[in-house]
C-alpha positions as CSV (number, residue, x, y, z in Angstrom):
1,X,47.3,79.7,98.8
2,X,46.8,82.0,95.6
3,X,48.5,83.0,92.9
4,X,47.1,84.3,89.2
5,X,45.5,81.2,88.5
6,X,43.9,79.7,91.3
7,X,43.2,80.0,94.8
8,X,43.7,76.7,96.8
9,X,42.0,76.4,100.0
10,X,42.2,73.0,102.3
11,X,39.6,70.4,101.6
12,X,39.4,71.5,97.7
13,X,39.2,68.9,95.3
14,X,41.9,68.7,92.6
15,X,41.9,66.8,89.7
16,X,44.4,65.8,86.8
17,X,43.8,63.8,83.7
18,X,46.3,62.3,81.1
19,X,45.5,61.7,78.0
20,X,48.3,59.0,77.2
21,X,49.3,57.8,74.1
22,X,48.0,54.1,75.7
23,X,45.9,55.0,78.3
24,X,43.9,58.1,79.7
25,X,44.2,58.4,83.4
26,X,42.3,60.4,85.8
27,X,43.2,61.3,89.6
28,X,41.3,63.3,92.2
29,X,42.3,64.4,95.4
30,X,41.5,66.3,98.3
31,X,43.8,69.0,99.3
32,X,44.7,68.1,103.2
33,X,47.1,70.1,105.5
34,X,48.8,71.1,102.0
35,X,49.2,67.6,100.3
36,X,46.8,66.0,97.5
37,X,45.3,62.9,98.6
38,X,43.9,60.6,96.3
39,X,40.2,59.9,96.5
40,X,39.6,58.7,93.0
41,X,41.6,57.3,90.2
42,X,40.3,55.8,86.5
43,X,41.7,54.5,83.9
44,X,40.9,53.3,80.4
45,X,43.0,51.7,77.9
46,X,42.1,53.9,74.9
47,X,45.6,52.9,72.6
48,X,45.4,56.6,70.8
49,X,48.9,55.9,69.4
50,X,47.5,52.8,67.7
51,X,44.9,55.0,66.2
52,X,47.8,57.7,64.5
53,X,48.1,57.0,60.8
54,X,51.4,58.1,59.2
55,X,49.6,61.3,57.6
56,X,49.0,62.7,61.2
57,X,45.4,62.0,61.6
58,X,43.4,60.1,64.1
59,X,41.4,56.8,62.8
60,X,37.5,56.7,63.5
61,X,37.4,54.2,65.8
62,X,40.3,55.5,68.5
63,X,38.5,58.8,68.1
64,X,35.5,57.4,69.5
65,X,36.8,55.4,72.2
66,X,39.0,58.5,73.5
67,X,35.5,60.9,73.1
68,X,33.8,58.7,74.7
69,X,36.8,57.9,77.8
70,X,36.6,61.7,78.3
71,X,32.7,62.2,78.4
72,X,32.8,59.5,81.3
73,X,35.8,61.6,82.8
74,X,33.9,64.4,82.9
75,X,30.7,63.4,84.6
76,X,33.1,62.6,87.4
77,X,34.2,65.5,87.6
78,X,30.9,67.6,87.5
79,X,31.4,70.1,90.2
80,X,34.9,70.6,90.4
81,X,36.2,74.4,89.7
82,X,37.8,74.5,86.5
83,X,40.8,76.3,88.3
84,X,41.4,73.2,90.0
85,X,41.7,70.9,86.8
86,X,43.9,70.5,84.6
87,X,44.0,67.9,81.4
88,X,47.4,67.2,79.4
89,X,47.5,65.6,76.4
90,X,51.1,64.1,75.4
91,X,52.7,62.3,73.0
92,X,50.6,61.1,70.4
93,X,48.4,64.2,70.0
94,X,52.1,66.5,69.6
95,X,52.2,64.3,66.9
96,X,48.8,64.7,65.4
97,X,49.0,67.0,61.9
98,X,45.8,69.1,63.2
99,X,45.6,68.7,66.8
100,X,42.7,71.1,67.0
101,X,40.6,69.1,65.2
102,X,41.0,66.8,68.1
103,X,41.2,68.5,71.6
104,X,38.6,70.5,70.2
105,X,35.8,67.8,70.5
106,X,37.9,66.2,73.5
107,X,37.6,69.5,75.4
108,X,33.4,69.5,74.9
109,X,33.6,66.2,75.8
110,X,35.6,66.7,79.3
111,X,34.0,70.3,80.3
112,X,37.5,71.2,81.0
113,X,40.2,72.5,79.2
114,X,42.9,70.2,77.5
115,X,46.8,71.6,76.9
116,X,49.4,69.7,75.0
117,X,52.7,69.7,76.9
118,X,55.9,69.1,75.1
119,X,58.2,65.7,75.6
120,X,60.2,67.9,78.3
121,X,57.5,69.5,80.1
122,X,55.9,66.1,80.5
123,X,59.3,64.7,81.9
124,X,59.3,67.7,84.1
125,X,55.7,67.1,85.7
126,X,56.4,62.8,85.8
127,X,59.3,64.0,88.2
128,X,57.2,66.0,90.2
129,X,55.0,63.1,90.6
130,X,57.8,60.7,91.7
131,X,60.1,62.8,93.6
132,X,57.2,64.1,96.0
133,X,56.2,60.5,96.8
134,X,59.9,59.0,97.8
135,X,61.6,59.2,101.0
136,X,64.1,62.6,101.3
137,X,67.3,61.6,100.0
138,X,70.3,63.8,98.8
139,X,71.4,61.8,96.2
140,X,70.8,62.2,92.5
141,X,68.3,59.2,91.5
142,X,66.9,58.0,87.1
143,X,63.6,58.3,86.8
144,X,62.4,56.2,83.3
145,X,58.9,56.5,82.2
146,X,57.7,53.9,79.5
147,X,54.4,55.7,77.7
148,X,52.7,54.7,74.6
149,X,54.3,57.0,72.3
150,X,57.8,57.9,74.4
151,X,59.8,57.3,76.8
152,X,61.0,59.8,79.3
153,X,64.3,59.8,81.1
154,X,65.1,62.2,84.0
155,X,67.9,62.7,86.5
156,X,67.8,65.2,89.7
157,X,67.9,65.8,93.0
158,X,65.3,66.5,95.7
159,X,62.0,67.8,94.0
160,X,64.2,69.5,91.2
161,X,65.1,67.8,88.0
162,X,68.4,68.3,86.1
163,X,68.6,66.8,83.4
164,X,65.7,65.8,80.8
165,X,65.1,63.6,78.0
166,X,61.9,62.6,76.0
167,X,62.8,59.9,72.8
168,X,59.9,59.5,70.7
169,X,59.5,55.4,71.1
170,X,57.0,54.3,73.5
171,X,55.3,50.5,73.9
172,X,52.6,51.2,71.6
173,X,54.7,52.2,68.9
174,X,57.6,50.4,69.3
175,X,55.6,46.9,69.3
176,X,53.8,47.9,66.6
177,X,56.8,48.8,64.6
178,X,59.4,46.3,65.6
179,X,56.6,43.5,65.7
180,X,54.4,43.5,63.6
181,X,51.5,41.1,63.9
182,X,52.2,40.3,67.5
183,X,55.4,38.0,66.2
184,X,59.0,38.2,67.9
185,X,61.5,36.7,66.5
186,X,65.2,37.1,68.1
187,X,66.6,39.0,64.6
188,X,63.2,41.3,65.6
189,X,64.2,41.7,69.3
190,X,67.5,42.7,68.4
191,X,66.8,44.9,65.7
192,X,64.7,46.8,68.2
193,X,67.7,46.4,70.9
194,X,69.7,48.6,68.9
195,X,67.6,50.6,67.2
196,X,66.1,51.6,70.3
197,X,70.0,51.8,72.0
198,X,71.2,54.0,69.1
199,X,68.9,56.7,70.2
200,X,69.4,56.6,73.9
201,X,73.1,56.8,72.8
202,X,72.7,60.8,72.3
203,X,72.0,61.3,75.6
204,X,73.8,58.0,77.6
205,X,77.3,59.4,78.3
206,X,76.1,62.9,79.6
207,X,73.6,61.0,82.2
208,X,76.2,58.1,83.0
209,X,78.6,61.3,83.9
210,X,76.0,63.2,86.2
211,X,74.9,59.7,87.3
212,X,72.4,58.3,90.5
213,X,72.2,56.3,93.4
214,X,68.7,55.1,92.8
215,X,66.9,54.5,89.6
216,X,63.2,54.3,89.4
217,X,60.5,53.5,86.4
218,X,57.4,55.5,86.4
219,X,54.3,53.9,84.1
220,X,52.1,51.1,83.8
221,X,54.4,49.4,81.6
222,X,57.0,49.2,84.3
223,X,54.6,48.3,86.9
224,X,54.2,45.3,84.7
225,X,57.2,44.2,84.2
226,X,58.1,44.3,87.7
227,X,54.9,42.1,88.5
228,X,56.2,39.3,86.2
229,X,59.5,39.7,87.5
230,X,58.0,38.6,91.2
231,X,56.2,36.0,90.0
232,X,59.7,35.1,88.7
233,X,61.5,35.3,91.1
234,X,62.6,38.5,91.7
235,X,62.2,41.1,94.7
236,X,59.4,43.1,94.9
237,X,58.6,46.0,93.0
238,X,62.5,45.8,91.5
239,X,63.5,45.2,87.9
240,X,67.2,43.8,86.9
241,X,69.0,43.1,84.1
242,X,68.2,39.3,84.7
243,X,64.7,39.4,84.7
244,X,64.2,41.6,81.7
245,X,66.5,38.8,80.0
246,X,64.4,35.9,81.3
247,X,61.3,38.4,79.9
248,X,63.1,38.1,76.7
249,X,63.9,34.7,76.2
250,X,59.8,33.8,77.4
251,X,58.4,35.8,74.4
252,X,60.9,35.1,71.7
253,X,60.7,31.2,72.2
254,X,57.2,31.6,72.6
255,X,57.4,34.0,69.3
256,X,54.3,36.4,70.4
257,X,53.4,37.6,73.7
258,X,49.9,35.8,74.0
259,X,52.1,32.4,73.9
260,X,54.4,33.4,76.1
261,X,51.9,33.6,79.4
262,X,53.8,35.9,81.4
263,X,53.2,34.8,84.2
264,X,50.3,37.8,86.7
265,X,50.1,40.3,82.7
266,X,47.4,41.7,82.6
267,X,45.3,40.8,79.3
268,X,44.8,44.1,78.2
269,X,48.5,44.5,78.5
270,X,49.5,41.8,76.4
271,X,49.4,43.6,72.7
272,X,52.2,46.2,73.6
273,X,54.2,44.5,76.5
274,X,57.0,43.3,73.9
275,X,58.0,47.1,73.1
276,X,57.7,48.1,76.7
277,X,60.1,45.2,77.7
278,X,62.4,46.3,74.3
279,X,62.8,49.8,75.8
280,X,63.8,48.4,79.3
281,X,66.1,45.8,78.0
282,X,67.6,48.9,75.6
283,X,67.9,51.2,78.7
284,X,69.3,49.0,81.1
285,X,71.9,47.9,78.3
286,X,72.7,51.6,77.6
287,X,73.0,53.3,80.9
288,X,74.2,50.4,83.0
289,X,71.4,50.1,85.0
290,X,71.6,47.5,87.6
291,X,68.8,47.5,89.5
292,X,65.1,49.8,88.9
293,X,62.3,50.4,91.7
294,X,58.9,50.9,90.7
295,X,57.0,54.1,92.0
296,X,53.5,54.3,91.7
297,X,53.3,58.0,91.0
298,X,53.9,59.8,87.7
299,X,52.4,62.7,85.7
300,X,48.8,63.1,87.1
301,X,50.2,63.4,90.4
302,X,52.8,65.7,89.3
303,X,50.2,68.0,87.7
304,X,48.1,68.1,90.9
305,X,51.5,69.3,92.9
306,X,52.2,71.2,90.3
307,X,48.9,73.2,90.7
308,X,49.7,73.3,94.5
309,X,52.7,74.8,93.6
310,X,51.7,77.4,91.5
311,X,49.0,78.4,94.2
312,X,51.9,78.5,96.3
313,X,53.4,81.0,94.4
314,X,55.8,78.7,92.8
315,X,55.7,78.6,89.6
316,X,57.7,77.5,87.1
317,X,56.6,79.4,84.5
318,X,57.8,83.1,85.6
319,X,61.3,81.7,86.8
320,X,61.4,80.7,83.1
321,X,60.8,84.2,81.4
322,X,63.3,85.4,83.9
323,X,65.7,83.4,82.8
324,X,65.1,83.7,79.3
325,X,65.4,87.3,79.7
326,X,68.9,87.2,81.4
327,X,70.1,84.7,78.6
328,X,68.9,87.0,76.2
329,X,70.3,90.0,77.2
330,X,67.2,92.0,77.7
331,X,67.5,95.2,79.6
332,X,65.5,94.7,82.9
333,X,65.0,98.2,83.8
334,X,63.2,98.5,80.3
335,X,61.2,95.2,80.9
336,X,60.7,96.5,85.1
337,X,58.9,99.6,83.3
338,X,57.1,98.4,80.9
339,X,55.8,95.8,83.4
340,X,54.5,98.1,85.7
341,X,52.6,100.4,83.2
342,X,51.1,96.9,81.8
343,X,49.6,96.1,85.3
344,X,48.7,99.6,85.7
345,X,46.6,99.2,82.3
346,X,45.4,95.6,83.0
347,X,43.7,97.0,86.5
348,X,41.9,99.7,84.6
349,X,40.3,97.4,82.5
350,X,40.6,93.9,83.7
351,X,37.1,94.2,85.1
352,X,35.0,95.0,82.8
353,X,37.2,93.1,80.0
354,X,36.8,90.0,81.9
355,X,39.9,89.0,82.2
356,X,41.7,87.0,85.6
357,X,44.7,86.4,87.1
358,X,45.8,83.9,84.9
359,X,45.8,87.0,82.1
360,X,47.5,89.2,84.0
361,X,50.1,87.1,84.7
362,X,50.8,86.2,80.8
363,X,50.8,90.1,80.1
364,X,53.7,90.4,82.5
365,X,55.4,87.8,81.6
366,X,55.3,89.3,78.3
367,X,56.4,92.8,79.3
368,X,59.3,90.6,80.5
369,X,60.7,89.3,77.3
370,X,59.4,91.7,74.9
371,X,62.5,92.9,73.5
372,X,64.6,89.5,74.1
373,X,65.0,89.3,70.0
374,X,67.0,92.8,70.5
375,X,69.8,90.3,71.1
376,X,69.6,88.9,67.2
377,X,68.8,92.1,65.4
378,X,67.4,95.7,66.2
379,X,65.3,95.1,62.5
380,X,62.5,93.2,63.2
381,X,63.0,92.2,66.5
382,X,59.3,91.7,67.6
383,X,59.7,88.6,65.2
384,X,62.8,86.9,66.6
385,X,61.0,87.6,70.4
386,X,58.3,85.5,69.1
387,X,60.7,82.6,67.4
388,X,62.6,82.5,70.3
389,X,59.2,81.8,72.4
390,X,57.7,79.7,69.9
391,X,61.2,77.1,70.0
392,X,62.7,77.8,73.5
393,X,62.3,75.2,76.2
394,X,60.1,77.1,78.9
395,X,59.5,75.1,82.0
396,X,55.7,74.7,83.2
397,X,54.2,76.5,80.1
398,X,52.0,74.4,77.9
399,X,52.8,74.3,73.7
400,X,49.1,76.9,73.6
401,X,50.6,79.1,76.6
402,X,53.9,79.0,75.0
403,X,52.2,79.8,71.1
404,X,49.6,82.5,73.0
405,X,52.7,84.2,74.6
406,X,54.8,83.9,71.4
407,X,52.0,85.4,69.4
408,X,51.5,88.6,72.2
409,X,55.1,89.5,72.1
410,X,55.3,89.6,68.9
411,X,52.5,91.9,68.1
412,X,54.1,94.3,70.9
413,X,55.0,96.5,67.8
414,X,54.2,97.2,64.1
415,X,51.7,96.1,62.4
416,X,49.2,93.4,63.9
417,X,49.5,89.7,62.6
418,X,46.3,88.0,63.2
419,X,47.5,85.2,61.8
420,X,49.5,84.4,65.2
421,X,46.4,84.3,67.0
422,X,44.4,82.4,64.4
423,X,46.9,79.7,65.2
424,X,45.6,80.0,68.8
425,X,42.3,77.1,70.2
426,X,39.9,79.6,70.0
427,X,39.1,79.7,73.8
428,X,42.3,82.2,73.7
429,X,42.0,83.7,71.0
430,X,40.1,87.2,72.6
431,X,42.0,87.1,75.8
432,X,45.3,86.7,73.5
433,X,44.2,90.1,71.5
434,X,43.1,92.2,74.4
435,X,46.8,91.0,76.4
436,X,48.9,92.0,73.5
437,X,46.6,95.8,73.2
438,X,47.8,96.3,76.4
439,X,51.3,95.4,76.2
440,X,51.5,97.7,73.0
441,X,50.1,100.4,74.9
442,X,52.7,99.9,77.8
443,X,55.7,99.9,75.5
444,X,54.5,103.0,73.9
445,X,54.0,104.6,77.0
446,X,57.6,103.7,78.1
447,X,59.3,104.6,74.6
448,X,61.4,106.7,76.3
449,X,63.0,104.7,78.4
450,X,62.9,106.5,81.7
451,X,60.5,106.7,84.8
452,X,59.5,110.1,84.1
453,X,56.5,110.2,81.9
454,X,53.8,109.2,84.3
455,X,50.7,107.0,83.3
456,X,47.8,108.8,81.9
457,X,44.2,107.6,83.5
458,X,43.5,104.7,81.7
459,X,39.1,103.5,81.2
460,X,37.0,101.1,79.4
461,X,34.3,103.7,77.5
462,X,32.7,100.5,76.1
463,X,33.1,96.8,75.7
464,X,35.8,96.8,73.4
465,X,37.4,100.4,73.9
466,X,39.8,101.9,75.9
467,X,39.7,106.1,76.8
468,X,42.9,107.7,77.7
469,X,42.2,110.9,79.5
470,X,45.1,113.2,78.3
471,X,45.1,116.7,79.9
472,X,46.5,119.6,78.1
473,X,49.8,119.8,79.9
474,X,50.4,116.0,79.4
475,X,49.7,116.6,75.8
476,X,52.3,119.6,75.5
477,X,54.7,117.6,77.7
478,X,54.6,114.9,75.6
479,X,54.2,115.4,71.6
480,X,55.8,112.1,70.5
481,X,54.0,110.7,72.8
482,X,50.6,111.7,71.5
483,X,51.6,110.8,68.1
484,X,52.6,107.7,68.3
485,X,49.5,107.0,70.3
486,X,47.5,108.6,67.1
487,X,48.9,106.3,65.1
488,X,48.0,103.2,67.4
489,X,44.4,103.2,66.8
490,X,44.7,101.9,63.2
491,X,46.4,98.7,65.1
492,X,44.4,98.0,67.8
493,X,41.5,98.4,66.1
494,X,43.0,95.7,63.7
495,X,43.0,94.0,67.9
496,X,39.5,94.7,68.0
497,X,39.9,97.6,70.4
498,X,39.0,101.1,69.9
499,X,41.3,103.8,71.4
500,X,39.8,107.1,72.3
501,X,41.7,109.9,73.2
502,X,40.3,112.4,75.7
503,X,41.6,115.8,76.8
């Protein structure tokens, strides 16, 4: 299996991590006739969404506790390729005011690198996790993930989701806001009931339409609540409307969770079980839910067969840009062009540049969309490519791949702003610079706008510069050409590239 970013071979170890807003997980498996299996799984309760103060930075103490998680992460992975990794952080560090200042610690203290993934893009990957783990089925099925900081909610079909929805309340959060203190009173629980209700209310009549045959929650939380439900009565592994409100009743006549003694919790569960059973009761209220299985599976294992299927050759990502392309408008002969002289460059130089797969792939997909803020205005429209990137929903990129592709396009023309890739963690910074050099160079070379100007012979002179060798005819062939390719060494230089010209 290969594709640009990793080459997947059977009996390799993979390995996901999840840096929740309650708890940091960590899988490993071993890849076996093309499936993960699970070897290894840890999990600490690190509560970073309790550590999140309303200015958007991190207390001291839940800093710590998540380094320290991560350092112990990472000794167990010692070993494993870092193309066969892969760390997400969700929502509590999207919220964070300097994330950076964060992941860039959290990254030493893993060995591995850590991407933040949008509410959608985690939804995406928790139904990757699920759907691959439950028996075939052609009907539609709810998947509801409870985290610390949100709540997902997902509806497709098979291994492909349809419709996706992150809300930004999560058992950490909501527990801490709707009871403070640990105390539940019934004016409490029902001012979380519709508080909670009124924002599942945006989406509830468009999923009730589409509906499902099967709904499933995906999260410790869940897991939970479906454990006290047994020991109540109740089936196992299935939620209903009547446990949740026997749930209810326990902890507001008990009036805090540690009184109430739900019957198999967990004690390091007990603090934030009252908003995770508030976002059930609110969900199953909303959407009519009658009855919820438990799947053990969620986001980890959706990264490791998301990995797979990117070394499959399916990848998310590139069916994205395609399709923001065609939304846009863009003229794919133009982008077909300009994509092939930006792999011809990226060969010449890749080498001794350094650069992988994983770079050539982002240059392309870059070549691809390059002009996709033509369909705004012709003035300018380098800039409107790179809002449209920086705000889009792009399945399977992360919020860095998505700013690092953003920040290329839209140095494709004019003058450089550095300031985009300043923006950038800084491991991406130099690949980000040389990828957008090239891409400038491509759509230069293909100005024209037809297949007839043929590539000149393309070399690395040094580290950081490129030789064109341009032969006399080429250069008489070709004035415009030559000048505009005069008046690109100012800019890439400004790229940290030197462009030497050669007869």
């Amino acid at each position: 299996m290969a594709n640009g970013n990793a080459v997947l071979r059977e009996g390799d170890l993979l390995a996901a991590v999840d840096l929740g807003s309650n708890s940091f997980h960590m899988v490993v498996a071993r890849l076996e006739h093309g499936v993960p299996r699970v070897i290894d799984r840890l999990r600490e309760s690190v509560r970073l969404a309790a550590g999140l103060r309303a200015d958007g930075t991190l207390d001291a103490a839940h800093r710590v506790h998540a380094l320290q998680c991560l350092s112990r992460f990472g000794q167990r992975l010692a070993g494993v390729p870092a193309r066969n990794v892969r760390a997400v952080s969700t929502n509590t560090v999207r919220r964070m005011r300097a994330p950076q200042a964060f992941l860039r610690p959290a990254e030493r203290a893993l060995g591995y690198p850590i991407e933040v993934v949008s509410g959608r893009e985690e939804a995406r990957l928790i139904w990757q996790g699920v759907a691959h783990t439950l028996p075939a089925s052609r009907e539609r099925r709810l998947v509801i993930d409870i985290g610390g900081g949100s709540t997902e909610f997902i509806i497709g079909r098979a291994l492909k989701s349809e419709l996706m929805e992150s809300v930004q309340i999560g058992c950490v959060a909501s527990t801490l806001r709707f009871f403070p203190k640990g105390r539940i009173t019934r004016g409490r629980w029902r001012e979380a009931r519709d508080e909670i209700g009124l924002l599942l209310q945006q989406f509830a009549a468009e999923y009730r339409e589409r509906g499902w045959g099967e709904a499933w929650g995906a999260s410790g939380t869940f897991r939970a609540i479906a454990s006290i439900a047994m020991k109540m009565g109740e089936a196992e592994s299935v939620i209903t409307p009547a446990a949740l409100q026997r749930m209810r009743e326990a902890l507001i006549r008990a009036g805090s969770a540690r009184r109430a003694r739900l019957p198999s919790l967990a004690k390091e569960r007990i603090p934030i079980i009252a908003g995770g059973v508030a976002i059930a009761d609110a969900a199953f209220s909303v959407l009519g839910i009658e009855r919820l299985h438990v799947s053990e599976s969620a986001l980890r294992e959706g990264l490791l067969w998301d990995m797979i299927g990117r070394a499959r050759g399916s990848d998310p990502r590139r069916t994205g840009v395609r399709t923001l392309a065609r939304r846009y408008g863009a003229d794919s002969r133009q982008a077909a062009r300009v994509e092939r002289a930006a792999g011809a460059l990226f060969d010449a130089v890749a080498k001794k540049w350094k650069l992988d797969g994983a770079a050539r792939e982002r240059l392309l997909w870059a070549a691809h969309v390059h002009e996709i803020g033509l369909a705004i205005a012709h003035s300018q429209h380098h800039k409107h490519a790179g809002y449209i990137l920086r705000h889009s929903d792009l399945p399977g990129f992360s919020n860095e791949e998505q700013q690092m592709l953003a920040a290329i396009v839209q140095n494709h023309r004019r003058k450089p702003d550095l300031a985009l890739f300043a923006e950038l963690p800084p491991r991406l910074r130099p690949s980000a610079q040389k990828i957008a050099a090239l891409l400038r160079l491509a759509v230069l070379l293909c100005r024209s706008r037809h297949d007839t100007l043929g590539l000149p012979r393309i070399s690395v002179a040094r580290a950081n510069a490129l030789k064109l060798e341009l032969p006399a005819v080429w250069r008489r062939k070709h004035p415009l050409t030559l000048a505009d390719l005069e008046s690109e060494r100012l800019a890439l230089q400004e790229l940290g590239v030197a462009l030497m010209l050669a007869h």
